[in-house]
C-alpha positions in Angstrom: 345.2 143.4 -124.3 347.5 140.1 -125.2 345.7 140.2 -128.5 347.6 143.5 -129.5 350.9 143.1 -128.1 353.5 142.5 -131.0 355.6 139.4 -131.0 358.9 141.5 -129.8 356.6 142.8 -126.6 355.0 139.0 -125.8 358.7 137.8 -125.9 360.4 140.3 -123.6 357.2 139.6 -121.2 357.3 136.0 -121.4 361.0 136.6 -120.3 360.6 138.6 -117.4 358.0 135.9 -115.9 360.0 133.0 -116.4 363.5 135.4 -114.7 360.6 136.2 -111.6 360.0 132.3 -111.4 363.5 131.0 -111.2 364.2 133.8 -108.3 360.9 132.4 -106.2 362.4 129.2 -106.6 365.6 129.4 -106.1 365.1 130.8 -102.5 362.5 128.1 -101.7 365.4 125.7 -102.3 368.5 127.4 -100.9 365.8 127.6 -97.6 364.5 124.2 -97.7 368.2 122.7 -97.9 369.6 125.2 -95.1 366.7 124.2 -92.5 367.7 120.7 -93.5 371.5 121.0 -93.1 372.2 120.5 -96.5 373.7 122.7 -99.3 377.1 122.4 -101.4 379.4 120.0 -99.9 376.8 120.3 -96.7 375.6 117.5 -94.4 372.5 116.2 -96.0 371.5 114.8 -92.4 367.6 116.0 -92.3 367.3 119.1 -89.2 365.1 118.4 -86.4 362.0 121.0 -86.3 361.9 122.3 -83.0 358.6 121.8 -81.3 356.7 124.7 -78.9 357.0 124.4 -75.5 353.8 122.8 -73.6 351.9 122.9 -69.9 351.0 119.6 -67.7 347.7 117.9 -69.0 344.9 119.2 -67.1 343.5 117.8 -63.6 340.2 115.9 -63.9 336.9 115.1 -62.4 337.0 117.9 -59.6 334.8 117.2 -56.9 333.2 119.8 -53.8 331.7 118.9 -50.5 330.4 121.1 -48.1 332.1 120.0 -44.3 330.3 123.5 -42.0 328.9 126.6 -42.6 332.3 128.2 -43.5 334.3 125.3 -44.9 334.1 123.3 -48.4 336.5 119.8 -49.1 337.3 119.4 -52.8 339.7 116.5 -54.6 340.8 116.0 -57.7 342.8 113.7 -60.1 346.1 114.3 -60.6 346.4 113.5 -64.6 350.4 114.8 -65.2 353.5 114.0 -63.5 355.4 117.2 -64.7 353.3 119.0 -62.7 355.6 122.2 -59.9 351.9 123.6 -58.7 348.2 123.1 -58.6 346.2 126.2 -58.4 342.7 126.3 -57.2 340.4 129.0 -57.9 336.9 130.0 -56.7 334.3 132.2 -57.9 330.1 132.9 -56.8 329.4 132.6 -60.7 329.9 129.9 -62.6 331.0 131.3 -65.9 333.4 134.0 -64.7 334.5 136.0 -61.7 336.7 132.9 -60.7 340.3 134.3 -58.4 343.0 132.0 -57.1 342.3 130.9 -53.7 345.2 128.7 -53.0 348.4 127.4 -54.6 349.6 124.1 -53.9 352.5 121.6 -54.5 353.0 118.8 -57.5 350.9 115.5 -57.2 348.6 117.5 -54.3 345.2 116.5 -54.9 342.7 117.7 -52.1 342.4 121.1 -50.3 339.9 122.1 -47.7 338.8 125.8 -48.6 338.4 128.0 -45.1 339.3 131.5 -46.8 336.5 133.6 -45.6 333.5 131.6 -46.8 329.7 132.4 -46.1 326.7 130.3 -44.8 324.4 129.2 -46.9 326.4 130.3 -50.1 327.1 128.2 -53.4 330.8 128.8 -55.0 332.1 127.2 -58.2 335.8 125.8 -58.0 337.9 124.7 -61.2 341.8 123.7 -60.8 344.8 123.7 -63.3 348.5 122.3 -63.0 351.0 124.4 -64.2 354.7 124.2 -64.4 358.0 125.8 -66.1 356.3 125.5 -69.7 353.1 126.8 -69.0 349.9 125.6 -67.6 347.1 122.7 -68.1 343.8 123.4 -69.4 341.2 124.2 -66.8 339.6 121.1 -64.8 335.6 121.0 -65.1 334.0 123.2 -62.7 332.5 122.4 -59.5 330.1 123.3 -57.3 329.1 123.2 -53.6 326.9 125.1 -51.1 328.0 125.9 -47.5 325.8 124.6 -44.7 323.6 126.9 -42.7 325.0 128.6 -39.6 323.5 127.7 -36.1 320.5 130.1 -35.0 321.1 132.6 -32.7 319.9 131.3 -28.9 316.5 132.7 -27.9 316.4 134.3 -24.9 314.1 136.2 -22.0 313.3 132.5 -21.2 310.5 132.6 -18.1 308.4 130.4 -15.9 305.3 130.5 -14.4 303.9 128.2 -11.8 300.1 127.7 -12.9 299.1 124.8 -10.7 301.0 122.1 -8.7 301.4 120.0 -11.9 302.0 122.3 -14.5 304.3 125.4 -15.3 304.3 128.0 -18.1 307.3 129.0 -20.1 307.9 131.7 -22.3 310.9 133.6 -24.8 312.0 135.9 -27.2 313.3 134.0 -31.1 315.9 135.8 -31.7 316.4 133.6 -35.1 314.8 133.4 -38.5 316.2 129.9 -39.4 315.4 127.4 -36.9 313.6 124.1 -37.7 313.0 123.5 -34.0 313.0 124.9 -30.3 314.3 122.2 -27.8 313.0 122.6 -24.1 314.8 121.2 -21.1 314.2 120.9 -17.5 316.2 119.9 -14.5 316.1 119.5 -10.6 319.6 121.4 -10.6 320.7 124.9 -11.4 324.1 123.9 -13.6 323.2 120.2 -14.5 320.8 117.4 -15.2 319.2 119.2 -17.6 316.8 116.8 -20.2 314.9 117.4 -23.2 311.4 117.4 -22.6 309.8 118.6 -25.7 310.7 119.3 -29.5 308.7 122.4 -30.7 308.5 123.7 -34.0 309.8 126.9 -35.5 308.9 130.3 -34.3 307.0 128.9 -31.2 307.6 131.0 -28.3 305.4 129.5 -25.4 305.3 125.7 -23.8 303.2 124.5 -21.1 305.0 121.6 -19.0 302.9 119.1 -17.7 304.9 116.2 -18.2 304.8 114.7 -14.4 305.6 117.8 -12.8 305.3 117.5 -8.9 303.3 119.7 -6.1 305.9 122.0 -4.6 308.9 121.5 -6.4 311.0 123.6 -7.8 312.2 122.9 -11.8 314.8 124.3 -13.7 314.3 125.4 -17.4 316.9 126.1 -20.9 315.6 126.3 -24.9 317.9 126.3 -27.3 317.3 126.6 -31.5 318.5 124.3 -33.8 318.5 123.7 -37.3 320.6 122.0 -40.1 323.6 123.9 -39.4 323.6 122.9 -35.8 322.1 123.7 -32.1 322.4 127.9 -30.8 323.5 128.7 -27.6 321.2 128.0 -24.5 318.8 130.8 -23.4 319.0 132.1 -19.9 318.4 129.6 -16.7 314.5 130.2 -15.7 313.2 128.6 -12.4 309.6 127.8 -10.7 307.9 126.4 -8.3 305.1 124.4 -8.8 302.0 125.3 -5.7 301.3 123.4 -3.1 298.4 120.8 -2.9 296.6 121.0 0.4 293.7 118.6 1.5 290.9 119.5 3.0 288.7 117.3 4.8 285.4 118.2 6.9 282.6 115.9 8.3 279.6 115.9 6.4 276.7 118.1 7.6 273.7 115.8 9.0 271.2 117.9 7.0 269.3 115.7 4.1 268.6 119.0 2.2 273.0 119.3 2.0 273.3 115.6 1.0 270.8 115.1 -2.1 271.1 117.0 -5.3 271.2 121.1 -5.1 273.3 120.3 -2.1 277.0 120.4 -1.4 279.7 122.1 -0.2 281.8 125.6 -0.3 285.5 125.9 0.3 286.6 129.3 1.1 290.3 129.9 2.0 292.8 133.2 2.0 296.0 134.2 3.5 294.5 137.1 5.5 293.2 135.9 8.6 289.9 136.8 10.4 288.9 136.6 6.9 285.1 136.9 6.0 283.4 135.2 2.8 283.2 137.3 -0.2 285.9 139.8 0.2 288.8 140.7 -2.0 291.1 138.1 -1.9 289.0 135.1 -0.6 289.0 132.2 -3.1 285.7 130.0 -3.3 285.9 126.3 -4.1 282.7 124.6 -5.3 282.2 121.1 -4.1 278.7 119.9 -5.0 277.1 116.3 -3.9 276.6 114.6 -6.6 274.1 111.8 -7.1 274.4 108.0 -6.1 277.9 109.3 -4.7 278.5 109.9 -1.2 278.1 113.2 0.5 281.8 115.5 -0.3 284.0 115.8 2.9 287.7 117.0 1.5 288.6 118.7 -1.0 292.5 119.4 -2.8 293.5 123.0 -3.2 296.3 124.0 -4.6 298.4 126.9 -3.5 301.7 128.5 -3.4 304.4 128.3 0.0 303.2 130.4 3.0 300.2 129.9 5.4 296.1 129.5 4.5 293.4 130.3 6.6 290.3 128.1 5.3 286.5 128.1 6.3 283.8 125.9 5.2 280.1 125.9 4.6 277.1 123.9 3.6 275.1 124.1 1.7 271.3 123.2 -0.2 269.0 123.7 -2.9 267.1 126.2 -0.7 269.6 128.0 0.6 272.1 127.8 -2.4 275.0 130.9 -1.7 273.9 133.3 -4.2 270.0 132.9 -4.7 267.1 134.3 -3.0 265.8 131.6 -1.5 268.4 132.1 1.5 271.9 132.0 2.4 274.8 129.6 3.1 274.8 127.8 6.5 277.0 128.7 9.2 280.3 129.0 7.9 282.5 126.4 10.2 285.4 127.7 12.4 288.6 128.9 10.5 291.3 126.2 10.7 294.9 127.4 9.3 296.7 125.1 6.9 300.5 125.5 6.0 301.9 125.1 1.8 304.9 123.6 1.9 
């Protein structure tokens, strides 16, 4: 297209270009000198360029510590000293979700978060500073997970007397996060009360045999625990261990009772006029045994209240129970008293 322009046209062209230049300079100079103060007969003093407005530098290395189930600690480093207001901020994710928890005062650096936190939860925290101009960048973001809550106490907590040495205990877990049952005794209702065993988790039964005396009456509590702390005690359970009651006869003069196949039979109730063999009549075995000397007592153990007790020999010939023939006479009933 140049190519076929005549000389007249390429002039008038070149003259509108070099006109459209001189304008577009013109006003970049006329708008350099008046941001500089300058101009005809002007101040040539250079202008200052105003600079944007900025917030407090950031807080740094934000730290979290759990202190319970529903509290965290967190600290921070206070990196400004322009600084009207930190604001901490929480969230369950740690990418998003986060919501202003608290707002606190200039050079602040540590709040304890209470606000309606869960057991056994992780939350993220990040902090800013902020002031009239604006506000920091974001501190890094931290993390912490609440302790677990205390178990809920087990309960339905009972005793049973078993012997004069040992005593049966039972309850309902009422928890799924215990680490351990704790069972205590005592010789008193509302005190005294000592840990005698450590079970583990979801055990429900304990036997105590630990030095338990014959007719006395123990007190019993169980609590749950785990890392968030100890439950509330269970009910108050009591029992009496039974009685022991010795029972001592002289030794029949019959060989046949003394030598092996021999021995002894302990019968005792608390009916009286009671006869051998009926309901209620309790039969205690005491064989002779060789190289020892012939049996003449015997320890029976039984609750409070009043035993009638009758004893017969017995042999190899006559053993109770066989063919060969009965027991011998069955000695006089003699009562005995339990404690």
């Amino acid at each position: 297209m140049i190519a076929s322009l005549s000389l007249r046209e390429w002039n008038f062209q070149s003259l509108i270009v070099r006109a459209l230049l001189k304008v577009v300079l013109t006003i970049s100079v006329v708008g350099l000198l008046s941001a500089c103060g300058g101009g005809d007969g002007g101040d040539s003093t250079p202008a200052t360029v105003p600079i944007a407005p900025s917030g407090p530098i950031a807080p740094s290395s934000l730290a979290a510590t759990s202190t319970s189930s529903s509290s965290i600690s967190l600290s921070w480093i206070d990196n400004s000293n322009d600084e009207t207001n930190f604001v901490v901020q929480r969230s369950l994710t740690a990418g998003s979700g986060f919501a202003n928890v608290a707002m606190l005062g200039a050079n602040i650096t540590s709040y304890a978060d209470t606000a309606g936190l869960s057991a056994s939860t992780t939350y993220y925290y990040r902090v800013y500073a902020t002031n009239s101009d604006g506000d920091s960048e974001f501190s890094n973001v931290t993390i912490s997970t609440t302790d677990a809550s205390p178990p809920i106490a087990p309960s339905s907590l009972a005793a049973t007397t078993t012997s004069s040495s040992s005593i049966s205990l039972s309850w309902i877990d009422n928890s799924n996060d215990e680490t351990n049952f704790v069972v205590q005794r005592s010789l008193t209702a509302g005190s005294g009360f000592a840990t005698i065993a450590m079970l583990g988790a979801n055990i429900t039964s304990y036997s105590d045999t630990a030095g338990l005396s014959a007719s006395t009456t123990y007190y019993y509590q169980v609590y749950a625990t785990n890392s968030g702390g100890d439950s509330e005690f269970s009910n108050v359970t009591i029992s009496t261990t039974d009685a022991s009651i010795q029972v001592s006869w002289n030794a029949s003069l019959a060989t046949a009772v003394n030598r092996s196949g021999g021995g002894y039979r302990v019968y005792y109730s608390s009916s009286s006029g009671f006869n051998t063999g009926e309901v209620g009549v309790t039969e205690i075995d005491v064989p002779y045994i060789s190289g020892v000397s012939a049996p003449t007592s015997v320890l029976i153990e039984v609750g409070s209240g009043t035993y009638y007790v009758r004893v017969a020999a017995y042999s190899a010939l006559n053993a109770p129970g066989t063919s060969g023939g009965s027991t011998s006479t069955v000695t006089p009933q003699i009562t005995l008293t339990a404690p």
